[in-house]
C-alpha positions as CSV (number, residue, x, y, z in Angstrom):
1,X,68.0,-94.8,-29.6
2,X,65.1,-93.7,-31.9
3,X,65.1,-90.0,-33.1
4,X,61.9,-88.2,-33.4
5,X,61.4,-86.9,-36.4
6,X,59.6,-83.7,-36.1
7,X,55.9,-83.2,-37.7
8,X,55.8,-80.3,-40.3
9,X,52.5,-79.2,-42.0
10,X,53.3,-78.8,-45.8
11,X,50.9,-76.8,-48.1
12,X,51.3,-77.2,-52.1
13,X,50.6,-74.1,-53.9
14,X,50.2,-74.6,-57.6
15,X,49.3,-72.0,-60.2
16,X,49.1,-72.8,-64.2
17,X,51.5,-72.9,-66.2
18,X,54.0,-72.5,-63.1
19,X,55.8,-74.6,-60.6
20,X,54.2,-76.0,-57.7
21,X,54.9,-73.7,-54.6
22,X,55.5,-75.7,-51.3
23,X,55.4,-74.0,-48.2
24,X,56.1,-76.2,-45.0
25,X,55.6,-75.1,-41.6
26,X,55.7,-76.5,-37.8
27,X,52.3,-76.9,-35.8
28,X,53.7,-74.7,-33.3
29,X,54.0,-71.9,-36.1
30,X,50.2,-72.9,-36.7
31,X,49.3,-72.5,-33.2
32,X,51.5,-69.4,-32.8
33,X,50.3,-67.4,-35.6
34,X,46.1,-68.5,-34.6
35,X,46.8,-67.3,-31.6
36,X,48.3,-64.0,-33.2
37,X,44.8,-64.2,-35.5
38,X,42.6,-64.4,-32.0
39,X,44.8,-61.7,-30.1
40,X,44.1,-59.6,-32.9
41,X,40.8,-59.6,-33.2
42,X,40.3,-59.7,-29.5
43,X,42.2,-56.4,-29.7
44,X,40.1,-55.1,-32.2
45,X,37.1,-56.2,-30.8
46,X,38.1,-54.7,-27.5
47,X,39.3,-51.7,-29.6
48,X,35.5,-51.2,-31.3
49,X,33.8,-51.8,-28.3
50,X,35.7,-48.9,-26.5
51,X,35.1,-46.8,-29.2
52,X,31.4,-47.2,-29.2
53,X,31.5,-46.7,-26.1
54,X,33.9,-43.3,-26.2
55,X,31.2,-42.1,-28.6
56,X,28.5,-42.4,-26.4
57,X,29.9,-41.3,-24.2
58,X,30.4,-38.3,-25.9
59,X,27.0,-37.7,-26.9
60,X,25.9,-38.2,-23.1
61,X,28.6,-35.8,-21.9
62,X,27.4,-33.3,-24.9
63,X,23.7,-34.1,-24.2
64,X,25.0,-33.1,-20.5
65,X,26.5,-30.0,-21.4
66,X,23.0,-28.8,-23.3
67,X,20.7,-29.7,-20.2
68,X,23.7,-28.1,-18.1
69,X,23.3,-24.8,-20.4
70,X,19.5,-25.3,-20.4
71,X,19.4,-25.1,-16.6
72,X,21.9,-21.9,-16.0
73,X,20.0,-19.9,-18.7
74,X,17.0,-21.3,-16.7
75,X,18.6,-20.7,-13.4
76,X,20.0,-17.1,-14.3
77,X,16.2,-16.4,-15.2
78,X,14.6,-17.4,-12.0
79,X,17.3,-15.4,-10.3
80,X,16.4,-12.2,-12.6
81,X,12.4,-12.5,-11.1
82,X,13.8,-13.3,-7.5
83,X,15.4,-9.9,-7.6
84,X,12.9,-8.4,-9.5
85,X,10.2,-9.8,-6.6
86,X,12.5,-9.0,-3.7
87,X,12.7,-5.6,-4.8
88,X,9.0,-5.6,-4.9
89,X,8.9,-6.8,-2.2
90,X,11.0,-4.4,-0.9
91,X,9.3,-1.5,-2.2
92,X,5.6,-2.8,-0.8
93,X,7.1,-3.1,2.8
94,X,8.4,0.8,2.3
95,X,5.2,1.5,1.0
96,X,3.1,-0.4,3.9
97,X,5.2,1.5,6.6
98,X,4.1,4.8,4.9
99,X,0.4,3.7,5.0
100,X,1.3,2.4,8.9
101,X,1.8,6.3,9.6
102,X,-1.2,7.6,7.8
103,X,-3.0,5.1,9.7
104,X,-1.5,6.0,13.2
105,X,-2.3,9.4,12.0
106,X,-6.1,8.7,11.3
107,X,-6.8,6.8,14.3
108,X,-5.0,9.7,16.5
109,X,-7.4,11.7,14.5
110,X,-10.6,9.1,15.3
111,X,-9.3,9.2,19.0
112,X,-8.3,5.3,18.6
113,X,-4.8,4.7,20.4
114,X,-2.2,3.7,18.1
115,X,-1.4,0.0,16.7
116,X,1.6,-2.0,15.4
117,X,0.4,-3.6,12.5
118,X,3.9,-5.1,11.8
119,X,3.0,-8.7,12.6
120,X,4.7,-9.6,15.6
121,X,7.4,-12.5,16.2
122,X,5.8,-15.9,15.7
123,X,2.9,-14.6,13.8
124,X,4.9,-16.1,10.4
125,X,5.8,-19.5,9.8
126,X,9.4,-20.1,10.7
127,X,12.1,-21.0,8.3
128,X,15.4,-23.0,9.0
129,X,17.6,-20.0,9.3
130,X,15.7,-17.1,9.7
131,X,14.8,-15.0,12.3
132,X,16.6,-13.4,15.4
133,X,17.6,-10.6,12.8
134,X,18.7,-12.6,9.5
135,X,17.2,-10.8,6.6
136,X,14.4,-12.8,4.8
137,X,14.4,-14.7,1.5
138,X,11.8,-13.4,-1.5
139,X,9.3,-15.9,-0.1
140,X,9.3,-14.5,3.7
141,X,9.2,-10.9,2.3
142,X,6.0,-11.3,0.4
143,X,4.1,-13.7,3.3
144,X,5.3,-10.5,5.8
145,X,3.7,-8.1,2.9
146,X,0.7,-10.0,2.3
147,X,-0.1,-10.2,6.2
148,X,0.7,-6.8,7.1
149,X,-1.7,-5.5,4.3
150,X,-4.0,-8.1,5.7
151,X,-4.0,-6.7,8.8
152,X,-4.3,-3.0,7.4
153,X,-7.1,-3.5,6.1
154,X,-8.6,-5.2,8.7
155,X,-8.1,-2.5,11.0
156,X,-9.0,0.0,8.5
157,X,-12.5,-1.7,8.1
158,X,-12.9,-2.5,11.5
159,X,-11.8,0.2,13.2
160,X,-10.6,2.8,11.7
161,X,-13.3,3.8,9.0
162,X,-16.1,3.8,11.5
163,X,-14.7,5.8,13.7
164,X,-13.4,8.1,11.4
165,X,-16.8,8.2,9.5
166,X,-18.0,9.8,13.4
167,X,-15.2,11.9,13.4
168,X,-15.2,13.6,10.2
169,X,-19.3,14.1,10.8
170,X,-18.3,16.2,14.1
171,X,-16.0,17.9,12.2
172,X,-18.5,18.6,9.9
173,X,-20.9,19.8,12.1
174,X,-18.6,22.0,14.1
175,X,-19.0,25.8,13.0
176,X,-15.8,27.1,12.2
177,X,-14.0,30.2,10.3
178,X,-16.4,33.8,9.7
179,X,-19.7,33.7,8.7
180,X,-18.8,37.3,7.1
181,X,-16.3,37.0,3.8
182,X,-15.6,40.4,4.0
183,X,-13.1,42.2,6.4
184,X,-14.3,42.7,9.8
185,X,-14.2,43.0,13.2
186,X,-15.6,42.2,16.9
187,X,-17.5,45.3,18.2
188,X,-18.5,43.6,21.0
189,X,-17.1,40.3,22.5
190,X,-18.9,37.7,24.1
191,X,-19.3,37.6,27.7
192,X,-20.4,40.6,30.3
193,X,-20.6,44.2,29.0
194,X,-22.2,47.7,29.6
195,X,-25.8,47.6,28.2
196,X,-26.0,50.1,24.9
197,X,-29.3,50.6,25.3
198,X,-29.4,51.6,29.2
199,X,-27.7,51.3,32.3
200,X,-26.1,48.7,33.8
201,X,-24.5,45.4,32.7
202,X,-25.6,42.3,30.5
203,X,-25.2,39.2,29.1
204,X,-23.8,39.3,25.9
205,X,-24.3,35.7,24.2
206,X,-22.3,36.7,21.0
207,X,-20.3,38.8,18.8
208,X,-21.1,41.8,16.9
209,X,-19.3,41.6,13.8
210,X,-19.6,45.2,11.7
211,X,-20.2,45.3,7.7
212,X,-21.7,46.8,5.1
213,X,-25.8,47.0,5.0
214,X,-26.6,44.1,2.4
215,X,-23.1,41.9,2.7
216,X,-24.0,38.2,2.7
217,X,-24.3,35.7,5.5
218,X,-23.1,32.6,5.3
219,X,-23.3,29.4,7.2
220,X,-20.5,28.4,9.5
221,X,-21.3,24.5,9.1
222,X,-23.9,21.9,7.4
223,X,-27.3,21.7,9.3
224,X,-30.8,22.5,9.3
225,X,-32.8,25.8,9.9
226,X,-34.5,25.4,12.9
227,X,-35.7,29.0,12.9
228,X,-36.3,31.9,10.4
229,X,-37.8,35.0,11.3
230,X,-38.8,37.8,13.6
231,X,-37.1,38.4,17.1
232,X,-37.4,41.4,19.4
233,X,-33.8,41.3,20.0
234,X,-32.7,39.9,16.8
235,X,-34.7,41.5,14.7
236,X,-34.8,39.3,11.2
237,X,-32.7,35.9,12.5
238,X,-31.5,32.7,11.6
239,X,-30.8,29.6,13.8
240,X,-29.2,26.4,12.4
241,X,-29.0,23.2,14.5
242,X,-25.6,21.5,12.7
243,X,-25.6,17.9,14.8
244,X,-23.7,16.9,17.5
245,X,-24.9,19.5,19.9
246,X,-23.5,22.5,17.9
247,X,-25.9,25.2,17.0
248,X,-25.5,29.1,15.8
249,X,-27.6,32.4,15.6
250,X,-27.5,34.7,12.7
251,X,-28.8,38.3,13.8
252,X,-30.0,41.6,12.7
253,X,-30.6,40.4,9.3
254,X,-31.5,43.2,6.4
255,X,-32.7,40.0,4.4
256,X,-33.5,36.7,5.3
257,X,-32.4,33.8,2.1
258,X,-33.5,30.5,3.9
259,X,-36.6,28.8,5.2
260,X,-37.4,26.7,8.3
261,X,-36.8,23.0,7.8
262,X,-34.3,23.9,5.2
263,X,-30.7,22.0,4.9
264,X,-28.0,23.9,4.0
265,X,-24.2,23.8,3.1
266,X,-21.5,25.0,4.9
267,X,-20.5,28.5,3.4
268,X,-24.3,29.1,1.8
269,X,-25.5,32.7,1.9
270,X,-28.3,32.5,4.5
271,X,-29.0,36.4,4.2
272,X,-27.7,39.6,4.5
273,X,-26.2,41.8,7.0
274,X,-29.2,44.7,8.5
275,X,-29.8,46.6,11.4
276,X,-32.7,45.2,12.5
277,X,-34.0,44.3,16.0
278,X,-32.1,45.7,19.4
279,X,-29.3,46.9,17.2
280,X,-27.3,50.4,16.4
281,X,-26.1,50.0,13.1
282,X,-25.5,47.3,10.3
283,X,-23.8,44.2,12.3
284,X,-24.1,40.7,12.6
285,X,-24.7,39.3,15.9
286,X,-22.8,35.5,16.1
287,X,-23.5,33.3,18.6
288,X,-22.9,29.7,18.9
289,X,-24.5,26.9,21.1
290,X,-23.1,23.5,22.4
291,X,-26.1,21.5,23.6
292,X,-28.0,24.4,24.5
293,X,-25.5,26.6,26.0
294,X,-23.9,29.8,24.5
295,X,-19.9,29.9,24.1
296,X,-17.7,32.1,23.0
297,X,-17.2,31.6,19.1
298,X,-14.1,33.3,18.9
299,X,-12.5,29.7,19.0
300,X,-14.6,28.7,16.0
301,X,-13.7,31.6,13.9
302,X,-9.8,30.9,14.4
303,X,-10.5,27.1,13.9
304,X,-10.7,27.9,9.7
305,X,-7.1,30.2,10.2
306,X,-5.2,26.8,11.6
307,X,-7.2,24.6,9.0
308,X,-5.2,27.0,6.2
309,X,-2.2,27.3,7.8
């Protein structure tokens, strides 16, 4: 029976001047240790590549955290001017309801019935949860705003500014508070009374206010002078038509200040208190006129008092 001999690799190492080195080795050791050399660097490879990747890795995740930071300091920002817009906001829907009442109260005052300008449900485009009663965003707030301003001022140039233009112009033309600046009082009311000159009764159109000879007149309202001059009864008078219907009569003048066809201002000195015409003693006889027909001007001297008060 043949025995096999077993192979051996043998590697002769030889240096000068010293002996010869042999080193002798199977082919499995050969095999063994190449495949310890290619684990190895399989290993290592593996090991570099795993690294490299580790470090980028790290530089996304840190490139990560700087966007991330970015964005909060970002984010915290827009958050500061959403609060700082909702309060705006906020503070332009308190003012709007403030102008709401003055409005109310100036179309009251130009006879207009009131008005909810608050836009009403539906009017604004719908959000996915909002409305039935869940408090709007920034955006919603300023949309409502800018509407209900719209519609303010709509109305206000629509509406209201006309008609209040009429109004104030009849409440400038209505005569109102004393034509006298002076303490006084009525002598003789307006209405039926004895006649001072003579029996019986007359028609007193008036009121006789007392003063001082040579205290100033002054005109109750705005208007023209429709007369100046000589009456029987009024003795030196002055008649202003103020618009509207609204007229009045200045009488017993000492001194008459305007001329016919001129305008004057409400509170101008027209001319000074006299005792001339049908008259006892130094008065002024008021009268006023609303389209044509005398009334009593007692309310039009109190209208001035409720003014001030």
């Amino acid at each position: 029976m043949r025995h096999r001999v077993p192979e051996r690799y043998t590697i002769l190492i030889t240096r000068t001047g010293q002996a010869p080195r042999v080193v002798t080795f199977r082919p499995v050791v050969l095999l063994m240790g190449l495949v310890l050399v290619l684990a190895w660097v399989g290993v290592t490879a593996f090991l570099y590549s795993r690294n490299l990747a580790l470090q980028e890795s790290e530089q996304r995740l840190a490139q990560l955290a700087e966007q991330t930071r970015v964005l909060a300091v970002r984010l915290s920002e827009e958050q500061s001017r959403n609060r700082a817009l909702a309060g705006d906001a906020a503070r332009l829907l308190e003012e709007l309801d403030r102008l709401e009442a003055e409005v109310d109260r100036l179309r009251e005052r130009a006879g207009l019935p009131k008005a909810e300008l608050t836009p009403a449900r539906g009017e604004l485009p719908a959000r996915d949860g909002q409305g039935g009663g869940v408090p709007l965003d920034t955006e919603g707030m300023l949309e409502l705003t800018a509407k209900r301003l719209e519609m303010l001022t709509d109305r206000l140039n629509d509406q209201i500014e006309p008609a209040l233009e009429e109004v104030l112009a009849r409440e400038e033309a209505r005569p109102a508070g004393y034509p006298l600046a002076v303490k006084t009082y009525i002598a003789s009311g307006f209405g039926t009374r004895r006649n001072p000159f003579g029996s019986g009764y007359e028609f007193h159109d008036g009121l006789d206010l007392p003063a001082n000879y040579g205290t100033p007149i002054h005109a109750t309202a705005a208007g023209k002078v429709i007369e100046a001059g000589w009456s029987r009864i009024f003795g030196n008078y002055v008649k202003i038509d103020h618009g509207y219907g609204y007229r009045t009569l200045y009488g017993h003048m000492s001194e008459i200040l305007v001329r016919e066809g001129e305008q004057v201002a409400r509170g101008q000195t027209i001319g000074r208190v006299g005792s001339t015409g049908r008259s006892s003693g130094p008065h002024l006889h008021y009268a006023v006129f609303v389209w044509g027909k005398a009334v009593n001007p007692v309310p039009y001297l109190e209208a001035s008092a409720r003014a001030a008060r």
